[in-house]
N, C-alpha and C positions, 0 to 999 in steps of 0.2 A: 504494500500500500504506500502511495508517495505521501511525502510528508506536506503537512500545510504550510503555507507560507506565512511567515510571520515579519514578513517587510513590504511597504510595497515594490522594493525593489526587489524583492524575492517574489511576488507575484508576477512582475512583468516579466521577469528574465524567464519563466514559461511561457511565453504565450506567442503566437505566429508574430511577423516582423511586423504587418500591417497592426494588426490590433494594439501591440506595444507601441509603434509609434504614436498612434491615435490618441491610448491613453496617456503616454508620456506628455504628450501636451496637452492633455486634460488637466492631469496633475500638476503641468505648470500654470496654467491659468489657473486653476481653483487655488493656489498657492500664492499668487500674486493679489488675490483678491481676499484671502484670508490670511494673510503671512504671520499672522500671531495661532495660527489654529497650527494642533499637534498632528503627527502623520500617523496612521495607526490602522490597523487589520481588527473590523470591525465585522459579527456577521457571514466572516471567510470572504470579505474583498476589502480592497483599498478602501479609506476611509479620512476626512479628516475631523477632528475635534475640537472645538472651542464651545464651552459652555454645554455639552452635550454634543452627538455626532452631529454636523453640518449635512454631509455629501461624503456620499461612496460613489465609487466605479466598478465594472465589470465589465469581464470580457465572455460573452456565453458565442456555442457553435455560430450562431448566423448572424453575430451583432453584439455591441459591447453599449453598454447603458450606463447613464448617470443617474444615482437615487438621492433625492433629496432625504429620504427617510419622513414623509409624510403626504399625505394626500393634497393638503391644501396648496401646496407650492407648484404641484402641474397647470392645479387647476386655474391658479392665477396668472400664472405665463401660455394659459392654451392657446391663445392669441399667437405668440410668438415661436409656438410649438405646430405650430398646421403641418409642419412638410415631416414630424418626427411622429413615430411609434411612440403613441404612450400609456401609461395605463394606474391606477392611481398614484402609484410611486417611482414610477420608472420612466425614465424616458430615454427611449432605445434608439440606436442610429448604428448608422456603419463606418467602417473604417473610413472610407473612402469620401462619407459625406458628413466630417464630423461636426458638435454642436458649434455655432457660431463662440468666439471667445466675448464676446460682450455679452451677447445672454446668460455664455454660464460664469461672468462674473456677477450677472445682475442677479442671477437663481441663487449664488453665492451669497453675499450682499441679505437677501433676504433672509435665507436661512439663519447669517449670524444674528440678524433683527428679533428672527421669531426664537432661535435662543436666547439671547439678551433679556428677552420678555416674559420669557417660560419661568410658572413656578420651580424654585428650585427644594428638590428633594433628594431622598437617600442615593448612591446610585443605580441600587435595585430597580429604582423606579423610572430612571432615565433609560436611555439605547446606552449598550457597553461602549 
């Protein structure tokens, strides 16, 4: 059985060259847009934290996805999501045609909002 990865640079270093590229500059935009949030394997993907998890990535067979980790944050960018797969926490795309880097700072950006404003509790009760 392979082992999990527990970096994200131990997740990408599996993954076909297209989808790592992809996500690599996933990771770098969501990182310029959060640069204070931690890096972290959240759930068995990429992830990052600040105040609770922000955004994860994935890389799945026919498509690698950005998750906000809640429903509400698709639903408020559906507008800006027309041409992407999405479904209430995922929003899925392809190597080839990946998320614009302004939306996922903007999707970013919200997230640390709606963390910022989130009761805070045990971490039981938060995303790991």
């Amino acid at each position: 059985m392979k082992a999990k990865p527990t970096t994200i640079d131990g997740y990408l270093a599996g993954l076909p060259d297209d989808q790592r590229a992809a996500l690599e500059k996933l990771r770098q935009t969501i990182r310029s847009a959060a640069p204070k949030a931690e890096e972290c394997i959240s759930y068995s993907m990429p992830a990052f934290r600040l105040n609770g998890v922000l955004v994860g990535f994935a890389a799945k067979q026919n498509h690698c996805a950005l998750y906000p980790f809640n429903g509400s944050t698709v639903k408020a960018f559906k507008d800006d999501l027309k041409s992407f797969e999405t479904s209430m926490g995922a929003i899925r795309f392809q190597p080839s045609k990946p998320l614009p880097a302004a939306l996922v700072r903007k999707i970013v950006k919200a997230r640390i909002a709606e963390n910022a404003a989130a009761p805070k509790g045990p971490p039981s009760q938060r995303f790991r």
